[in-house]
C-alpha positions in Angstrom: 54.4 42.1 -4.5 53.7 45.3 -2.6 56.2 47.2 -4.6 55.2 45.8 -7.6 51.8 47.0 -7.0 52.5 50.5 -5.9 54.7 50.7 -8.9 52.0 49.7 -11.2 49.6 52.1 -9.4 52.0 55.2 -9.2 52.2 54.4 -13.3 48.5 55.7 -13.6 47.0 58.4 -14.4 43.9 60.2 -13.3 41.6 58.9 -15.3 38.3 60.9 -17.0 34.8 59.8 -16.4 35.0 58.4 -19.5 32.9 54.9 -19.6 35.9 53.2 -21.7 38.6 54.8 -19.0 36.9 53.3 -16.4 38.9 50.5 -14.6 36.7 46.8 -14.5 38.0 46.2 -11.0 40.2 47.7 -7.9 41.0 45.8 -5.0 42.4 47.4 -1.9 44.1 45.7 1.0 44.2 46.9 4.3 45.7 46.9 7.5 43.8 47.8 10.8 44.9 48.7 14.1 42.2 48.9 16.9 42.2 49.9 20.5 41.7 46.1 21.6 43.8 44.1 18.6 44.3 44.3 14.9 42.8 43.0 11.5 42.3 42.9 7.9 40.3 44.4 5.2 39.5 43.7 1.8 37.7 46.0 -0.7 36.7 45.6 -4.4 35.4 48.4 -6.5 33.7 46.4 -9.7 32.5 48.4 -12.7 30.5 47.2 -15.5 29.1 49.4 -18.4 25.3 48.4 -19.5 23.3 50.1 -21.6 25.6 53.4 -22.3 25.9 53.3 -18.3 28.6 53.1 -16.1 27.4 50.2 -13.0 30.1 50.5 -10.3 29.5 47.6 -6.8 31.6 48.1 -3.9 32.2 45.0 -1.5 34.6 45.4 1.5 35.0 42.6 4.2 36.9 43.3 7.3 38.4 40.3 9.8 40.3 39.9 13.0 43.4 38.3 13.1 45.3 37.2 15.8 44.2 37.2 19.5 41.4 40.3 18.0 39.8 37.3 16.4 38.6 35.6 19.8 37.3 39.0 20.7 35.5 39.2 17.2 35.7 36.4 15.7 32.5 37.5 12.6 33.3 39.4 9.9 31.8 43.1 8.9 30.8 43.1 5.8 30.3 46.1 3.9 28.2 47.0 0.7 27.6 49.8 -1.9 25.8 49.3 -5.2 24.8 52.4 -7.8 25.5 54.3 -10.8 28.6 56.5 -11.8 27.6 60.1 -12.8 29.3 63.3 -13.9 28.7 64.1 -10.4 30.3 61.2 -8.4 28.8 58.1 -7.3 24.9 57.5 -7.4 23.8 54.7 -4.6 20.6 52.4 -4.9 21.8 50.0 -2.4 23.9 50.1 0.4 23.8 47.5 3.8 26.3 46.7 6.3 26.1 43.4 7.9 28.3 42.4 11.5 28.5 38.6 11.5 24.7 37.0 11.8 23.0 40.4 13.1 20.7 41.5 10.3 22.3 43.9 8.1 21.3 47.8 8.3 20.1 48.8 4.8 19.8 51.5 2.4 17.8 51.5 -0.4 17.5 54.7 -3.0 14.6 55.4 -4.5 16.1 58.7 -6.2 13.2 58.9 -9.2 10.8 59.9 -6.0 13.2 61.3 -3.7 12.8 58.7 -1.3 15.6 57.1 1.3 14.4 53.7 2.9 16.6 52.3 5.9 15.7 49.0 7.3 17.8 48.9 11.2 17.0 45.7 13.5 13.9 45.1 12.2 12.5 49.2 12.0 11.5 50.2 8.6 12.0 54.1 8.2 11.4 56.0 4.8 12.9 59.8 5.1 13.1 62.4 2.0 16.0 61.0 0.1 18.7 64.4 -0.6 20.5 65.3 -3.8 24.1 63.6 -3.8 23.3 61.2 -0.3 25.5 58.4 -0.2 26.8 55.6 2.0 29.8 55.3 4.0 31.3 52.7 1.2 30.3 55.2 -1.9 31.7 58.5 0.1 35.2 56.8 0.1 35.6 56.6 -3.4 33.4 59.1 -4.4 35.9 61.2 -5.6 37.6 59.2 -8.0 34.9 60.2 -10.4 34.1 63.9 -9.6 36.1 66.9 -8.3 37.0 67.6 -4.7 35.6 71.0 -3.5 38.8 73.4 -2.1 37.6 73.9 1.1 34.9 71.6 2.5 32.3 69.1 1.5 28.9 69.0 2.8 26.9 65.7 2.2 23.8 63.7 3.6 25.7 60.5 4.3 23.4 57.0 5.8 24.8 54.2 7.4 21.6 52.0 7.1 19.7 52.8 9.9 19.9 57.3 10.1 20.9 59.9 7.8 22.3 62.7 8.5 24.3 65.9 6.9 27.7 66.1 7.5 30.6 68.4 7.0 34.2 67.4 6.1 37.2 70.0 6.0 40.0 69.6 3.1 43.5 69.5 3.6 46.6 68.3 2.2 49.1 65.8 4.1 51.9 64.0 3.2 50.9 60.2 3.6 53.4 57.3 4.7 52.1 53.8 4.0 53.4 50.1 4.4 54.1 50.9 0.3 55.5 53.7 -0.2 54.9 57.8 0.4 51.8 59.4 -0.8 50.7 63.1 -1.4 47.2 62.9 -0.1 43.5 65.2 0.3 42.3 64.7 4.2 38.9 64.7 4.8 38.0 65.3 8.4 34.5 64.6 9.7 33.3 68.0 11.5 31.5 66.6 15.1 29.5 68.3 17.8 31.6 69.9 20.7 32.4 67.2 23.3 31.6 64.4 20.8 33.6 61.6 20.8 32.8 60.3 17.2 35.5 60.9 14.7 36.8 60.2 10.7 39.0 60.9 8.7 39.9 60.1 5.1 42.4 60.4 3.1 42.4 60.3 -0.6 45.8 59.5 -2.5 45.9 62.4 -5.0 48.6 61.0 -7.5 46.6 57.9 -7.4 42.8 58.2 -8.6 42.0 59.8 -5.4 42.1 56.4 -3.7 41.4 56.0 -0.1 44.2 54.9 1.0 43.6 55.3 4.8 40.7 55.8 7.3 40.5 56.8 11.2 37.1 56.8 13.1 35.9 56.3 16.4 32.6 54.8 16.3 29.2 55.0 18.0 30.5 51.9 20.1 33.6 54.0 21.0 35.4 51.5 19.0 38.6 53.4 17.9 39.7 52.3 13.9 42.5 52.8 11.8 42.9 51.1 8.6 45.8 51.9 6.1 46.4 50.6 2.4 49.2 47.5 2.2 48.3 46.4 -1.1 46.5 47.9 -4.6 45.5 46.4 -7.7 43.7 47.5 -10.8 42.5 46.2 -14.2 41.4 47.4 -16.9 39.4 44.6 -18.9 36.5 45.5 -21.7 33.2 44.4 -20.7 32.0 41.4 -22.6 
């Protein structure tokens, strides 16, 4: 199955930002490796065209397995809803949501500029930033508009702060659980002595995909998730 899907995928080409190019639905499979046990993630990319527009919903859902799962036994679930513009992916929801915690949210007011995050029970509202997105959107952002050469600046919110961020471009040759990839890295630029980290890298031969992801988070909880599995339709909207 996994070589029948990287097959399938290698098959592709890049695809315009054309509405009736678009794919209806990609789902990526992944594998995780923490520093305390391992798990399993599952993301679908859904896109719908209504009214001339292009509607694109992101859903990922990560899961212990194993021994992890006593550890962490909830799921994280993960969400990014918006609009697909010449310029990449245009959020007006995003939350994130760790087992029965209230989920962090971002909603996008873009008509007056405003960015509302809702975190444990605080409201914030902060000036909302040309081209802001979500962790979830900034992923696959760049299936739909062109990588910069060198770097990419970009207000990025995780549902409960906002901040600019710098990530530097390079070019790596990717091994995966299905096969070899050519791939774009982009690497998270931190404060000296910080311990936060991420990287991402974006399978170029393969609709600039994320195919895998390092971070270390704010709970120092080191992360790496690579692709085992793709699939993609393409199926007219009815």
């Amino acid at each position: 199955m996994k070589c029948a899907a990287l097959l399938f995928l290698l098959g592709l080409l890049s695809f315009p930002v054309v509405a009736t190019d678009l794919p209806s639905r990609i789902e990526i499979k992944y594998a995780v490796t923490t520093d305390i046990g391992e798990g399993e993630i599952d993301e679908v990319m859904e896109i719908k065209h209504v009214d001339g527009k292009a509607h694109y919903s992101i859903n990922s859902e990560a899961q212990a397995t194993g021994m992890y799962k006593l550890i962490e036994p909830n799921s994280i679930m993960r969400h990014s809803e918006g609009f697909i513009t010449k310029h990449g992916l245009r959020p007006m929801r995003a939350y994130e949501k760790r087992g029965k915690k209230q989920p962090s949210v971002a909603e996008f007011d873009w008509n007056n500029h405003i960015i509302t995050l809702n975190h444990q029970g605080h409201h914030a509202k902060e000036k909302l930033p040309d081209g802001t997105l979500d962790r979830l959107s900034l992923s696959y952002n760049y299936m739909f508009t062109e990588l910069p050469k060198h770097h990419v600046d970009r207000y990025v919110t995780n549902g409960h702060n906002l901040r600019l961020t710098r990530y530097t471009i390079s070019k790596e040759t990717l091994n995966t659980p299905i096969g070899k990839m050519e791939t774009m890295v982009l690497t998270r630029q931190e404060e000296k002595h910080s311990k936060l980290k991420r990287k991402i890298w974006l399978a170029l031969n393969n609709h600039m995909l994320p195919v895998r992801i390092v971070s270390v988070e704010d709970n120092g909880r080191e992360i790496d998730k690579i692709v085992t599995e793709v699939n993609i339709s393409y199926k007219p909207d009815h």
